[in-house]
N, CA, C and O atoms as a GROMACS GRO file, in nm:
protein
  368
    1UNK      N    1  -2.716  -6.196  -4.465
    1UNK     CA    2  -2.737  -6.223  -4.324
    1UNK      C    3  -2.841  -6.124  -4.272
    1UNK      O    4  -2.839  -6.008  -4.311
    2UNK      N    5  -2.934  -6.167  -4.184
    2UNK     CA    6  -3.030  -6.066  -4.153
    2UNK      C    7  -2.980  -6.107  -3.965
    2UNK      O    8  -2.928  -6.205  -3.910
    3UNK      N    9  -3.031  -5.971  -3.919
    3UNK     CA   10  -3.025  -5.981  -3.796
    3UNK      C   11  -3.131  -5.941  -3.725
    3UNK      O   12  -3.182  -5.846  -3.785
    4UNK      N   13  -3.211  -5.976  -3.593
    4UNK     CA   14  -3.320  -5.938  -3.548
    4UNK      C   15  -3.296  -5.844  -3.439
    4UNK      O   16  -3.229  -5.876  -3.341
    5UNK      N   17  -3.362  -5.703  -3.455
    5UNK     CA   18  -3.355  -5.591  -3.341
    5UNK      C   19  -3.449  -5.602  -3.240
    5UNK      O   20  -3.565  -5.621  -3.277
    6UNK      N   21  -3.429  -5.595  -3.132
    6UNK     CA   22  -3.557  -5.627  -3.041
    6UNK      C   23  -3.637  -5.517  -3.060
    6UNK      O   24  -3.751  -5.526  -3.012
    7UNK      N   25  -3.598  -5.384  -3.134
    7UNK     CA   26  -3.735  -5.302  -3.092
    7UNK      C   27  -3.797  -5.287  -3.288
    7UNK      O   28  -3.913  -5.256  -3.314
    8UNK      N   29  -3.702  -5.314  -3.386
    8UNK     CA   30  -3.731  -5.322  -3.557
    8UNK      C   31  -3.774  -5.464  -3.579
    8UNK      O   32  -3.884  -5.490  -3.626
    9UNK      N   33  -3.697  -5.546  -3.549
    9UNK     CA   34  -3.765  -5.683  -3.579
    9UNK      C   35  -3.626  -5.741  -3.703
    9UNK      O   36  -3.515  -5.690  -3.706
   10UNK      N   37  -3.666  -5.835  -3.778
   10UNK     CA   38  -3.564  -5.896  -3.876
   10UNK      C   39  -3.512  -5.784  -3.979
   10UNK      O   40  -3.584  -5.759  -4.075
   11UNK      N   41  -3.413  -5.728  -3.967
   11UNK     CA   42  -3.359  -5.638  -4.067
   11UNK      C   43  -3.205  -5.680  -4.210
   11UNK      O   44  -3.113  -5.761  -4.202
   12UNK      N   45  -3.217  -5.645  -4.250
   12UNK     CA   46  -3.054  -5.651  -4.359
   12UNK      C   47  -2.942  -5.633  -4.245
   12UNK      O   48  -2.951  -5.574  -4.138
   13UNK      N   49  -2.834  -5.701  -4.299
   13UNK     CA   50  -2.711  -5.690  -4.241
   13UNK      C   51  -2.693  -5.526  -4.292
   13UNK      O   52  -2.660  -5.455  -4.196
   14UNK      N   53  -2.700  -5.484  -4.364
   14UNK     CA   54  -2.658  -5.342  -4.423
   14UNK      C   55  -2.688  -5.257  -4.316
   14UNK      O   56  -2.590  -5.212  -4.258
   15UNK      N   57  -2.800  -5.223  -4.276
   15UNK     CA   58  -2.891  -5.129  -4.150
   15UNK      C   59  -2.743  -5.170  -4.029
   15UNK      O   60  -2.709  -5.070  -3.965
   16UNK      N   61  -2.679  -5.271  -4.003
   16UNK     CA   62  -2.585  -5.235  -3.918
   16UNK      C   63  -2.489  -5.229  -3.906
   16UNK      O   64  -2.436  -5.236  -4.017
   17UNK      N   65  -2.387  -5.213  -3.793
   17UNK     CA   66  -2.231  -5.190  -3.797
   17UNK      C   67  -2.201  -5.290  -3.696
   17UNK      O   68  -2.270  -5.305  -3.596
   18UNK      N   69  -2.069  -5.376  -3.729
   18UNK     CA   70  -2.000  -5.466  -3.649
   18UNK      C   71  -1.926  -5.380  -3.532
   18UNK      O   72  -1.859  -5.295  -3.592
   19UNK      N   73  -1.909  -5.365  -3.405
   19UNK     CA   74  -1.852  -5.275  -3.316
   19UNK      C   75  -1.779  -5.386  -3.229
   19UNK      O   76  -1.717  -5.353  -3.128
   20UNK      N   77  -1.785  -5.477  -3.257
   20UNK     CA   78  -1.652  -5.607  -3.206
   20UNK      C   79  -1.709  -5.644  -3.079
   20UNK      O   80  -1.813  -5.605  -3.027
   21UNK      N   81  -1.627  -5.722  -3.041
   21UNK     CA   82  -1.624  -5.842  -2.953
   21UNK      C   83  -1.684  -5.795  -2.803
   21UNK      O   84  -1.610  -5.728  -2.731
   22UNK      N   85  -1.830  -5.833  -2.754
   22UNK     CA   86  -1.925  -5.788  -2.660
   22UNK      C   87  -1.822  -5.860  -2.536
   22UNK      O   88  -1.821  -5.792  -2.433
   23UNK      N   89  -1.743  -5.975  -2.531
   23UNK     CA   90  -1.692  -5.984  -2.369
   23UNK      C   91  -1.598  -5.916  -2.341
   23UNK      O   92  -1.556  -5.956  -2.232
   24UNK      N   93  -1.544  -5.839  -2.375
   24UNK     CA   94  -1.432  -5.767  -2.388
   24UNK      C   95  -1.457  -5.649  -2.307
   24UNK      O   96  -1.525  -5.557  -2.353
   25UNK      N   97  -1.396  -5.642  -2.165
   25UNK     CA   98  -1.417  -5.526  -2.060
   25UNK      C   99  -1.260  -5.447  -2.026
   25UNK      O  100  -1.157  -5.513  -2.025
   26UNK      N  101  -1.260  -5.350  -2.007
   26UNK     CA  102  -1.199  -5.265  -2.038
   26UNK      C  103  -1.163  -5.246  -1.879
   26UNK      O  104  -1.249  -5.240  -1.792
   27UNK      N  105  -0.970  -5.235  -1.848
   27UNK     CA  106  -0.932  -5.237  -1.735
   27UNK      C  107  -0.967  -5.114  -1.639
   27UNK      O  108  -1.036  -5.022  -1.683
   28UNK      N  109  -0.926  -5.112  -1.528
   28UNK     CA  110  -0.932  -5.000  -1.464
   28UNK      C  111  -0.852  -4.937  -1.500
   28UNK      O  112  -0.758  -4.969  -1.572
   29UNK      N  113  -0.888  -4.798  -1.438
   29UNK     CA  114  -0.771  -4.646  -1.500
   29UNK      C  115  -0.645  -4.694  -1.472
   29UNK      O  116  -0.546  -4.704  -1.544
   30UNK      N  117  -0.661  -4.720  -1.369
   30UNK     CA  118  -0.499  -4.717  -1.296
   30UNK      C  119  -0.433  -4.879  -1.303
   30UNK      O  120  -0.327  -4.890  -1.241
   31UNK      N  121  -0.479  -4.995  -1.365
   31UNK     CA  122  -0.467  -5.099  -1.450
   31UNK      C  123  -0.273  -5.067  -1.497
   31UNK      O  124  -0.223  -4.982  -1.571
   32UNK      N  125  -0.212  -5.171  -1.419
   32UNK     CA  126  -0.123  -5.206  -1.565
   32UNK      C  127  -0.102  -5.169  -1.680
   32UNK      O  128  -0.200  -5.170  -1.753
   33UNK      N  129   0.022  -5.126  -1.734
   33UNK     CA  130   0.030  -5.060  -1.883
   33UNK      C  131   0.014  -5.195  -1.981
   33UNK      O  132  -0.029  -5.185  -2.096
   34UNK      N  133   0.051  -5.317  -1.924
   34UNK     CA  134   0.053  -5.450  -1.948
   34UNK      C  135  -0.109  -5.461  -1.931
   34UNK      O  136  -0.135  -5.483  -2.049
   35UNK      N  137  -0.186  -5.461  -1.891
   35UNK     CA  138  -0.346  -5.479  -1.924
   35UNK      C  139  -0.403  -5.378  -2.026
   35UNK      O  140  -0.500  -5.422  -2.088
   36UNK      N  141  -0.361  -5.243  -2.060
   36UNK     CA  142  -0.408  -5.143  -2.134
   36UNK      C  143  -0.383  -5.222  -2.301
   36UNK      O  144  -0.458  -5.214  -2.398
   37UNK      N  145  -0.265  -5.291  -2.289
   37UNK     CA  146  -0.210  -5.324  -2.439
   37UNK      C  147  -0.289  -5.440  -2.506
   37UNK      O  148  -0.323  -5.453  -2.624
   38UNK      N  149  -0.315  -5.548  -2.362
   38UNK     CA  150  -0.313  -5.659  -2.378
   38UNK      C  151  -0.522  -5.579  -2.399
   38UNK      O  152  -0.576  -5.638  -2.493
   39UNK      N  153  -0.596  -5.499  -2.348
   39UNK     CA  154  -0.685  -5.470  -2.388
   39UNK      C  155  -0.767  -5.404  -2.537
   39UNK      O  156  -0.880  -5.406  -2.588
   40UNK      N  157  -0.602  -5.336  -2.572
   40UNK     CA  158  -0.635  -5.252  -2.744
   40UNK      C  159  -0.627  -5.333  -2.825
   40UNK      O  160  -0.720  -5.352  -2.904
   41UNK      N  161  -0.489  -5.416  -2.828
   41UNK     CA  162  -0.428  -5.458  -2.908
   41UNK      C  163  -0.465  -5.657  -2.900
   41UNK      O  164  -0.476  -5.691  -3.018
   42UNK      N  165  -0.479  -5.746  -2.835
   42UNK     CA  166  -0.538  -5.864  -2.828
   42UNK      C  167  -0.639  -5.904  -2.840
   42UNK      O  168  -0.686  -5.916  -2.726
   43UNK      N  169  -0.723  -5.942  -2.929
   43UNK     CA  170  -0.838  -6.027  -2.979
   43UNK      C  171  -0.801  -6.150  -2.957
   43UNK      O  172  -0.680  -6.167  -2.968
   44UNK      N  173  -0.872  -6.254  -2.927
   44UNK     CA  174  -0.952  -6.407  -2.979
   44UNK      C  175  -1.043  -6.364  -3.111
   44UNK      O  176  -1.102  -6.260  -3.139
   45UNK      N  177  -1.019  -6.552  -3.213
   45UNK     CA  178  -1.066  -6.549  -3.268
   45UNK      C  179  -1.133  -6.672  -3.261
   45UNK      O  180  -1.087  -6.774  -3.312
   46UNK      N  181  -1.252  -6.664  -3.194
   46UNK     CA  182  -1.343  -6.813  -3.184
   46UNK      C  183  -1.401  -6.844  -3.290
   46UNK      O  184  -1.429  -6.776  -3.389
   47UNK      N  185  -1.423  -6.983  -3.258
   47UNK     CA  186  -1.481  -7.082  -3.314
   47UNK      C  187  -1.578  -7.138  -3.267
   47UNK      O  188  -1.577  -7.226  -3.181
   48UNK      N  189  -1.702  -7.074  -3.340
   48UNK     CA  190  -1.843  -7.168  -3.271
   48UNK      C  191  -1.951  -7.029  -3.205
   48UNK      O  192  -1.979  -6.917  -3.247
   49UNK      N  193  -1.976  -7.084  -3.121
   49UNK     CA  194  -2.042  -6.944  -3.038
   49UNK      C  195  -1.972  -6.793  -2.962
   49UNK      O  196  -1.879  -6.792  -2.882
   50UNK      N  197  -2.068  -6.642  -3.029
   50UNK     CA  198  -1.934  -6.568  -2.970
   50UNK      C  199  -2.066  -6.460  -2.959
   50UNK      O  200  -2.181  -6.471  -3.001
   51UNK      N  201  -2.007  -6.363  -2.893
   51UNK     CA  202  -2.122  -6.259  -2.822
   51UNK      C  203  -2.064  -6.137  -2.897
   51UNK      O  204  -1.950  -6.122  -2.852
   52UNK      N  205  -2.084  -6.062  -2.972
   52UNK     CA  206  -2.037  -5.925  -3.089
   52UNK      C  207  -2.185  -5.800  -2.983
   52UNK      O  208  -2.284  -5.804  -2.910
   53UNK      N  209  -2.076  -5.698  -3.063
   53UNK     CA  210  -2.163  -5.547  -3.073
   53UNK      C  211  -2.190  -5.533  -3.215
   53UNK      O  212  -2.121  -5.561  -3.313
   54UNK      N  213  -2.307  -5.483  -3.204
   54UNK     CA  214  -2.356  -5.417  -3.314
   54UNK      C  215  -2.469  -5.312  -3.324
   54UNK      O  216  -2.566  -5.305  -3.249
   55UNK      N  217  -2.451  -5.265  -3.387
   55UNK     CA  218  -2.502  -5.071  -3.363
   55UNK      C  219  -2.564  -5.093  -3.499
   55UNK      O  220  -2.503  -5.119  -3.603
   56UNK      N  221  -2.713  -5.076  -3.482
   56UNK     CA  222  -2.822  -5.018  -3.582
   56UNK      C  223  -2.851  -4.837  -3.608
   56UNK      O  224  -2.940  -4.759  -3.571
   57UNK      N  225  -2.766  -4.829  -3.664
   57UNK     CA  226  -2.743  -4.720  -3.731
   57UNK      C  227  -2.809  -4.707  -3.799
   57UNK      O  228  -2.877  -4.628  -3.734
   58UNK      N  229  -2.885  -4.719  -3.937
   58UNK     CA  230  -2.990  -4.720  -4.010
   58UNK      C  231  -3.122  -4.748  -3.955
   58UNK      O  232  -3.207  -4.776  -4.039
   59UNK      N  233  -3.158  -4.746  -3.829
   59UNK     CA  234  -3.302  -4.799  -3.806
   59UNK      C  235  -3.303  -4.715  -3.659
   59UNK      O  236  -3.322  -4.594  -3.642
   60UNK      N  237  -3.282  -4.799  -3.579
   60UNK     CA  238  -3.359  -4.745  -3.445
   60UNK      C  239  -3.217  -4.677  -3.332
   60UNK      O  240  -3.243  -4.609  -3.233
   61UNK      N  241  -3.087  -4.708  -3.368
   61UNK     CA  242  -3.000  -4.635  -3.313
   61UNK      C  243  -2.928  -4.764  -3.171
   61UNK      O  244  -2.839  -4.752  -3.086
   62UNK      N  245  -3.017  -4.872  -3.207
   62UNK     CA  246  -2.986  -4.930  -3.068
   62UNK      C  247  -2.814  -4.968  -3.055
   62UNK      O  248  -2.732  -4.910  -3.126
   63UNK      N  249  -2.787  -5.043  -2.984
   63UNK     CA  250  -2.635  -5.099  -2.905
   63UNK      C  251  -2.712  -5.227  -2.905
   63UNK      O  252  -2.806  -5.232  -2.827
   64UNK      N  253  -2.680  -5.369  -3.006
   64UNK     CA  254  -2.724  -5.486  -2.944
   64UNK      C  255  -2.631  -5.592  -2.960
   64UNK      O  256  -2.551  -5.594  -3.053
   65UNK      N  257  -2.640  -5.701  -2.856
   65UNK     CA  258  -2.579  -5.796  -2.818
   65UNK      C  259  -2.618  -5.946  -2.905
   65UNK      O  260  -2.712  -6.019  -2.874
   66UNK      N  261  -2.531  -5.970  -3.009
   66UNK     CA  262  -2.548  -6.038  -3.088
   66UNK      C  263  -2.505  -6.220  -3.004
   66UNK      O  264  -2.432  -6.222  -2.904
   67UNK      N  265  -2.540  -6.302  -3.041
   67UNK     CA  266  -2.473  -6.436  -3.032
   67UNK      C  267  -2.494  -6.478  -3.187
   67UNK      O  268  -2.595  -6.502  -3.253
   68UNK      N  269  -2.366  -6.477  -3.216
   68UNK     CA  270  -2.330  -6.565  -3.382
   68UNK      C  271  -2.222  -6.665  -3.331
   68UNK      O  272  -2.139  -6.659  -3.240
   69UNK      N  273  -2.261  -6.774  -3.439
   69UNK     CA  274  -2.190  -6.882  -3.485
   69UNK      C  275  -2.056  -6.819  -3.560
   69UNK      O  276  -2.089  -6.755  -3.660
   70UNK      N  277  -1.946  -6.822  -3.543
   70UNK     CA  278  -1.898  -6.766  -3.647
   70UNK      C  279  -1.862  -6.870  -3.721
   70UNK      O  280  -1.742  -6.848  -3.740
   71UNK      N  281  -1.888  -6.967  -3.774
   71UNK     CA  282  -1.858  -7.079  -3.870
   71UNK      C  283  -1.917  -7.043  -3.905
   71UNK      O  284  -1.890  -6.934  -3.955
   72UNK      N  285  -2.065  -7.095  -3.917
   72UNK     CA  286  -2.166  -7.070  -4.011
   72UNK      C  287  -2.279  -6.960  -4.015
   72UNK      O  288  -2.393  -6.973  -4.058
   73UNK      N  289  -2.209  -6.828  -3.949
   73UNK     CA  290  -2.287  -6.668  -3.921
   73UNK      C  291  -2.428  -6.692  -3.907
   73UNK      O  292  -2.500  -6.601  -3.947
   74UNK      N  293  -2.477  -6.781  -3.866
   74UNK     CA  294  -2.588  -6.803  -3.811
   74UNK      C  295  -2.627  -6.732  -3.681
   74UNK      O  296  -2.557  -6.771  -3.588
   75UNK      N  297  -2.728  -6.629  -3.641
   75UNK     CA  298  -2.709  -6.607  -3.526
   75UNK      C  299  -2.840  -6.634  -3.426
   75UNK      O  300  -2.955  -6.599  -3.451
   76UNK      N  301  -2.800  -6.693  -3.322
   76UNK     CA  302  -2.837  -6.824  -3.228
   76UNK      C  303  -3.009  -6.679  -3.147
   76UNK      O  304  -3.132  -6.682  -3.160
   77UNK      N  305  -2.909  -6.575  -3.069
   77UNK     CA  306  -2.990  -6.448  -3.022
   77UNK      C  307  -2.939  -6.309  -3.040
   77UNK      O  308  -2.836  -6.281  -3.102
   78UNK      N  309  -3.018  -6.223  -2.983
   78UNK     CA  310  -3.029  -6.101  -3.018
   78UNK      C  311  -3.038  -6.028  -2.852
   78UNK      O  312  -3.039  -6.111  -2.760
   79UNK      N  313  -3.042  -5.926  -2.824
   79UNK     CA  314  -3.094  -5.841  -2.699
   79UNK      C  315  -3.009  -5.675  -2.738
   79UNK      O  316  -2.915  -5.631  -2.803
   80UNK      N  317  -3.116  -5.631  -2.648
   80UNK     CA  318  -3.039  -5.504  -2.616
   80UNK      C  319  -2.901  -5.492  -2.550
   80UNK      O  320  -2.872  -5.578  -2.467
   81UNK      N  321  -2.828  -5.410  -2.573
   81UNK     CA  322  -2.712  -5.398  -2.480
   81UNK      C  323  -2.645  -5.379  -2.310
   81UNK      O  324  -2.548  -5.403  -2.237
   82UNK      N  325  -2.797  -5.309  -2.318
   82UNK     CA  326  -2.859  -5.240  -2.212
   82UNK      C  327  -2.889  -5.393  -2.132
   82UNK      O  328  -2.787  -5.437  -2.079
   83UNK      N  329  -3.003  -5.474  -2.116
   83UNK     CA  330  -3.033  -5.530  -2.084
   83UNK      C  331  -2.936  -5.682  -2.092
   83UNK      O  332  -2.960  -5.785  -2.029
   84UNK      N  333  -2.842  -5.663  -2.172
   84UNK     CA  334  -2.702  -5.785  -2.138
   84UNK      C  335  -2.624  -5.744  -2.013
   84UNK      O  336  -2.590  -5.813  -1.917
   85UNK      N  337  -2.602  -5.589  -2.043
   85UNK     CA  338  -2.540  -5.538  -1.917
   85UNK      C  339  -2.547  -5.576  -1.777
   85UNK      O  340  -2.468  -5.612  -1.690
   86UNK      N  341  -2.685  -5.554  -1.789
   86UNK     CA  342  -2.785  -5.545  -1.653
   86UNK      C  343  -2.789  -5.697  -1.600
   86UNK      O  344  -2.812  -5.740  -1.487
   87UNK      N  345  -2.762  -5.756  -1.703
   87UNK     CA  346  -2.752  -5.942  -1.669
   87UNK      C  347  -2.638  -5.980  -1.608
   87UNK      O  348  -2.603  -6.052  -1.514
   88UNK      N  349  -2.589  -5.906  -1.694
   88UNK     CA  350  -2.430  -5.916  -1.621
   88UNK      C  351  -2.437  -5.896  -1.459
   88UNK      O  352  -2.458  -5.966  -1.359
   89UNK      N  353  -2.410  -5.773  -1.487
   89UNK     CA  354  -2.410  -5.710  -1.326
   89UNK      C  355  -2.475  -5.764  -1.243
   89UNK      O  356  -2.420  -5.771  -1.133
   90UNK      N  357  -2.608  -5.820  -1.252
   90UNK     CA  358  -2.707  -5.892  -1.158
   90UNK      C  359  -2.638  -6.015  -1.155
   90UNK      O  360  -2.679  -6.072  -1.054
   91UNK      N  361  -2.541  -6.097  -1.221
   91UNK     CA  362  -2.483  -6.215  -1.232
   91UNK      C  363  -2.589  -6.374  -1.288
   91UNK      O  364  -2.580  -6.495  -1.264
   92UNK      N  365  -2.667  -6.301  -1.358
   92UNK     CA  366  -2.827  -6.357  -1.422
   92UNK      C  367  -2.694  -6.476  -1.493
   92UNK      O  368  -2.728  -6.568  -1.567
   0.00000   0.00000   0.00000
């Protein structure tokens, strides 16, 4: 599987690290002990299109926002982390 870095370009799956599931936001402090659990401990496991972290550790150091297929690990895009964020928040 190769993956594309926005600032390296098409690299080996090896150059990175899987850091899990990119929709996954993390409660407030003062959150429910019932949201803290249901935050560590509960994953989905989709089917089809899914948004991952992954950390280029071997190359440029980035945080990027993957979209894979997970059927067929095909992956659809790429971005910085930084700039998914920022999409977010702007409600892009």
């Amino acid at each position: 599987m190769r993956i594309t870095c926005p600032h390296c370009g098409s690299r080996g799956l090896e150059e990175f690290t899987y850091r899990g599931d990119a929709t996954v936001r993390r409660p407030a402090p003062d959150a429910p002990h019932d949201a803290w659990v249901d935050y560590v401990y509960l994953r989905n496991n989709p089917a089809g299109l899914h948004k991952e972290l992954w950390y280029h550790g071997n190359g440029c150091r980035s945080w990027i926002v993957a979209e894979r297929n997970t059927i067929t690990h095909e992956i659809h895009s790429t971005r910085l982390a930084t700039e998914a964020l920022s999409e977010e928040k702007s409600g892009s």
